[in-house]
N, CA, C and O atoms as a DFTB+ gen file, in Angstrom:
280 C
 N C O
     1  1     -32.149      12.394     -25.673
     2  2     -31.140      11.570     -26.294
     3  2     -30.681      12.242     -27.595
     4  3     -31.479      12.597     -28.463
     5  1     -29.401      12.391     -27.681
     6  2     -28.639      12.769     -29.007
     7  2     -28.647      11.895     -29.821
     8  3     -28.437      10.760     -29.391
     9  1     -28.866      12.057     -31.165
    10  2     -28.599      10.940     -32.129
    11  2     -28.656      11.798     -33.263
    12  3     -28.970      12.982     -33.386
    13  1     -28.199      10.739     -34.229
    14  2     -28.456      10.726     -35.787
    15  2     -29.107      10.085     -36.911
    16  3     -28.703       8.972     -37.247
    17  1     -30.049      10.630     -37.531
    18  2     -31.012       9.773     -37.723
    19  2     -30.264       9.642     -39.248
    20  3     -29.265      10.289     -39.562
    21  1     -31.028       8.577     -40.206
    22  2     -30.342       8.706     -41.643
    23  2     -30.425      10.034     -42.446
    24  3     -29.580      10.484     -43.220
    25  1     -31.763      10.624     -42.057
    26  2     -32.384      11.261     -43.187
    27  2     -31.943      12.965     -42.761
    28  3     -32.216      13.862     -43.558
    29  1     -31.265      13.263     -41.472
    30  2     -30.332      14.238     -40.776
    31  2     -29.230      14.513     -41.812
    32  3     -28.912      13.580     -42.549
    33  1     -28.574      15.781     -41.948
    34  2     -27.792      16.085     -42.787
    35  2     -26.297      15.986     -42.444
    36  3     -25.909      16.571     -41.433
    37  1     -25.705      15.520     -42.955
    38  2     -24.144      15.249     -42.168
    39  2     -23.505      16.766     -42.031
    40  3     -23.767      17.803     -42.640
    41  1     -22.633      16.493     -41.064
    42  2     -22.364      17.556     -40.801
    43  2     -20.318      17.943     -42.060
    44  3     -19.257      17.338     -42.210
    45  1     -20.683      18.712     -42.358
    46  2     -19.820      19.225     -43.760
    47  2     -18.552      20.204     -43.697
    48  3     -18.648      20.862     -42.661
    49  1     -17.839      20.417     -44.143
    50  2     -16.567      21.840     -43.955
    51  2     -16.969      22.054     -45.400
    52  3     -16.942      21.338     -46.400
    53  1     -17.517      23.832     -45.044
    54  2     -17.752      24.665     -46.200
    55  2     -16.443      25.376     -46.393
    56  3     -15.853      25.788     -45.395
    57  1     -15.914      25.563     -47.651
    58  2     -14.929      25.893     -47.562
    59  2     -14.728      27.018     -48.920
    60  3     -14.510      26.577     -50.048
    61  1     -14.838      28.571     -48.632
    62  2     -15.133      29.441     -49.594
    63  2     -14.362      29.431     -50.743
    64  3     -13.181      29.224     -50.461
    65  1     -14.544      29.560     -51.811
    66  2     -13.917      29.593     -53.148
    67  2     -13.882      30.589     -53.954
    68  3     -13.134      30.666     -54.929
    69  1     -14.991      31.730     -53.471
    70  2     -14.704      32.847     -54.184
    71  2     -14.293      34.115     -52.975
    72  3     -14.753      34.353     -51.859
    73  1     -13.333      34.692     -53.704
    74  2     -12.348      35.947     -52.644
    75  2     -13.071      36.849     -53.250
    76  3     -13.002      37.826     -52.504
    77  1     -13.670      37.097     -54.076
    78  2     -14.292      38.619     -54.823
    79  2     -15.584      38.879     -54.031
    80  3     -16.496      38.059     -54.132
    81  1     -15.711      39.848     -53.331
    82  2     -17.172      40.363     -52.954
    83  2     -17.321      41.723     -53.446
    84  3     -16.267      42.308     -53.696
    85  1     -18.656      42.489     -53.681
    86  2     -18.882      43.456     -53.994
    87  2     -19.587      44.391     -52.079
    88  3     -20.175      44.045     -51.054
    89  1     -19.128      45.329     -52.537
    90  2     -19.715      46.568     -50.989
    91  2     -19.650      47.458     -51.674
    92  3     -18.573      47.727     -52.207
    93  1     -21.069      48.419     -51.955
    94  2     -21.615      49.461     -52.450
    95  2     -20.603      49.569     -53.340
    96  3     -19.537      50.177     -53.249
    97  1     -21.266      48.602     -54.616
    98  2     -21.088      48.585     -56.074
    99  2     -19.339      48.609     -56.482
   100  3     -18.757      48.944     -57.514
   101  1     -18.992      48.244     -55.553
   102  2     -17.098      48.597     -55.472
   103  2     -16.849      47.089     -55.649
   104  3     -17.681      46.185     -55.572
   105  1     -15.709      47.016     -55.867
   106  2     -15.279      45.454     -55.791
   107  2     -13.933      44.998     -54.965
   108  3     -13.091      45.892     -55.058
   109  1     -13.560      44.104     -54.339
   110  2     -13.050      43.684     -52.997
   111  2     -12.429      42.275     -53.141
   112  3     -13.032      41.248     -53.454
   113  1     -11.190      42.402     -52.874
   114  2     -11.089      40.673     -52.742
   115  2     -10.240      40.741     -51.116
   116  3      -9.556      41.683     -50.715
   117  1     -10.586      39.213     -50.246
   118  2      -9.773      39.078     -49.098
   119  2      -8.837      37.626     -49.852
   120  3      -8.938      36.724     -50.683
   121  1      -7.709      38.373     -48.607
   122  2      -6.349      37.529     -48.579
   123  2      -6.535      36.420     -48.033
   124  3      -7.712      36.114     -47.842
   125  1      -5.392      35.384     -47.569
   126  2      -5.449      34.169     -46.475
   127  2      -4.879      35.246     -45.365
   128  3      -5.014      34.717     -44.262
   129  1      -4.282      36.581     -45.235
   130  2      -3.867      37.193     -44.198
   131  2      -4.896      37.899     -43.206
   132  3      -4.829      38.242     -42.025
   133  1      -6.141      37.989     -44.460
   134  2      -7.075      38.412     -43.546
   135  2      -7.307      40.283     -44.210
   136  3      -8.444      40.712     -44.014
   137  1      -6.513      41.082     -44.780
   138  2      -6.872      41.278     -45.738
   139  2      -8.101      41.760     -46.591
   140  3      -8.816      40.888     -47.084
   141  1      -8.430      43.222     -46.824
   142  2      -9.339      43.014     -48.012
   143  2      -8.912      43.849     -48.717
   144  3      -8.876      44.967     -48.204
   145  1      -8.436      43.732     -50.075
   146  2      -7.886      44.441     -50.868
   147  2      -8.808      45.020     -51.700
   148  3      -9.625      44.204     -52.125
   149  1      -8.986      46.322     -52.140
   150  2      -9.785      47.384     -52.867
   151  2      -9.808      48.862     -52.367
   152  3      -8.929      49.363     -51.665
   153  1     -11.126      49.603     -52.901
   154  2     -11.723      48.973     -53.869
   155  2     -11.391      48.998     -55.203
   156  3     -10.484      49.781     -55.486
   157  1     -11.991      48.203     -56.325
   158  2     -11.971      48.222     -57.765
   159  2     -13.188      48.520     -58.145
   160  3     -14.146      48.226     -57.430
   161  1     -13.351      49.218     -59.460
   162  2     -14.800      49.492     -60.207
   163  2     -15.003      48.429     -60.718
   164  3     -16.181      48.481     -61.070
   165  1     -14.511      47.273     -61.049
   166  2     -15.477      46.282     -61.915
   167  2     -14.639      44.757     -61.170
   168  3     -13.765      44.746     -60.303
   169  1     -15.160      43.813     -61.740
   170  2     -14.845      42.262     -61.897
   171  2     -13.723      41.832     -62.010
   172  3     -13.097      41.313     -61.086
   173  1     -13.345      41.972     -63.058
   174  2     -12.176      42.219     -64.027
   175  2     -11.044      42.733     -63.467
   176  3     -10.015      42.065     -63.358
   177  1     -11.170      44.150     -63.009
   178  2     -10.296      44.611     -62.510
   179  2      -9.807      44.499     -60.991
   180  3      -8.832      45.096     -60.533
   181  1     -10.529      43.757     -60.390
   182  2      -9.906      43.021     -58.788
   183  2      -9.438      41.571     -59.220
   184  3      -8.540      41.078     -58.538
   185  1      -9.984      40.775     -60.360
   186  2      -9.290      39.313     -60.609
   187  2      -8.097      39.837     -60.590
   188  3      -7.261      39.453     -59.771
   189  1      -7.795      40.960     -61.647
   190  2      -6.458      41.462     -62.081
   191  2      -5.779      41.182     -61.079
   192  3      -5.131      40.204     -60.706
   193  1      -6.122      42.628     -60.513
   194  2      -5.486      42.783     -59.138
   195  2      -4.923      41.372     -58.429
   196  3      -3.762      41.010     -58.240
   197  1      -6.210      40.705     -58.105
   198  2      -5.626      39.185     -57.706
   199  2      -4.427      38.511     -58.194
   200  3      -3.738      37.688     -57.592
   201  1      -4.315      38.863     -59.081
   202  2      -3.200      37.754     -60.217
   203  2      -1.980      38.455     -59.843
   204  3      -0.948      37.894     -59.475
   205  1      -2.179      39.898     -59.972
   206  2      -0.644      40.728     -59.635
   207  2      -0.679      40.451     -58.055
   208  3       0.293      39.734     -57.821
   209  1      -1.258      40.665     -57.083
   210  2      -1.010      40.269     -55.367
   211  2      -0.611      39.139     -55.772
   212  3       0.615      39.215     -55.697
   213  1      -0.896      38.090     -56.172
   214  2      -0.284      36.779     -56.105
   215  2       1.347      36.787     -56.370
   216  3       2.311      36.452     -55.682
   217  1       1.195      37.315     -57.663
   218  2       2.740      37.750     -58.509
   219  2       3.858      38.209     -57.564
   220  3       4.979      37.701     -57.589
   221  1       3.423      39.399     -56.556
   222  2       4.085      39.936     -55.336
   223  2       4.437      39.098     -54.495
   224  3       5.549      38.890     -54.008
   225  1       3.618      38.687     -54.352
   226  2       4.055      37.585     -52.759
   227  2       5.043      36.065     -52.881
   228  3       5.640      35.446     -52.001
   229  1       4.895      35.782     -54.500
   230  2       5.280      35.233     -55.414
   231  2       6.853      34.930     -55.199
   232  3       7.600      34.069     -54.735
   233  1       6.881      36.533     -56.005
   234  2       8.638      37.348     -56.199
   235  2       9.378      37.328     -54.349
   236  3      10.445      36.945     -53.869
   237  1       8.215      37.915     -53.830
   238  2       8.847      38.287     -52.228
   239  2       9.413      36.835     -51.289
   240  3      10.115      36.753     -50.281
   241  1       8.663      35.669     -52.250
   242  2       8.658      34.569     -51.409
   243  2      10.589      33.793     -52.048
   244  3      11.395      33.216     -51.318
   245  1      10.739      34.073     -53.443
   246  2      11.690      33.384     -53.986
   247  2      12.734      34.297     -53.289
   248  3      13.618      33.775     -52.609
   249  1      12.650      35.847     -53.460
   250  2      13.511      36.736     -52.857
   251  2      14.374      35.865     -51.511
   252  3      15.505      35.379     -51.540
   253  1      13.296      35.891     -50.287
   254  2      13.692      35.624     -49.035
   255  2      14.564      33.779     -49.108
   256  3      15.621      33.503     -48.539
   257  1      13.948      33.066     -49.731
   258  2      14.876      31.931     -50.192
   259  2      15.767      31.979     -51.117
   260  3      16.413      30.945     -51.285
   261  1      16.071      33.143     -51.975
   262  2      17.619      33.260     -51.698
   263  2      18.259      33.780     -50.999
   264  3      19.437      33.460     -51.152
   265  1      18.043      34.695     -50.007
   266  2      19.018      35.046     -48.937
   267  2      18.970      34.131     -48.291
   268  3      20.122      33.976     -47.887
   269  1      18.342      33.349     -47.888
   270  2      18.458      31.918     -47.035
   271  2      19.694      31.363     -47.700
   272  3      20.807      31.209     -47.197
   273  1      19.345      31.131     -48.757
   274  2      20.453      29.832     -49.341
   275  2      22.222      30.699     -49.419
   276  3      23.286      30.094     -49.546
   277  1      22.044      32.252     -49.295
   278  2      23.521      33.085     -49.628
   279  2      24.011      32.866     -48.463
   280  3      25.131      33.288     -48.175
């Protein structure tokens, strides 16, 4: 018989929050495209990175909605 007892752990959606991983001491971030952008030597310098990819996709996104609207 299947069941659920109280003291059973509910079942949850983990849902990742950090994009930065490190692979042999390098630093790495993945996209929502799937994506892994690097490497970088430090912390710091893949957030960066992060902030400018954002910035890009940003610009590319307002770009294509104005040729929509011309």
């Amino acid at each position: 018989m299947l069941g659920q007892r109280k003291v059973d752990a509910t079942p949850a959606n983990h849902f990742r929050s950090e994009r930065i991983s490190v692979v042999n001491g390098r630093y790495f971030f993945s996209t929502r495209e799937g994506t892994l952008e690097g490497p970088f030597f430090s912390k710091q310098d893949a957030e960066r990175e992060v902030t400018r990819y954002l910035a890009r996709h940003e610009c590319a996104r307002n770009i294509s909605e104005y040729k929509v609207l011309r």
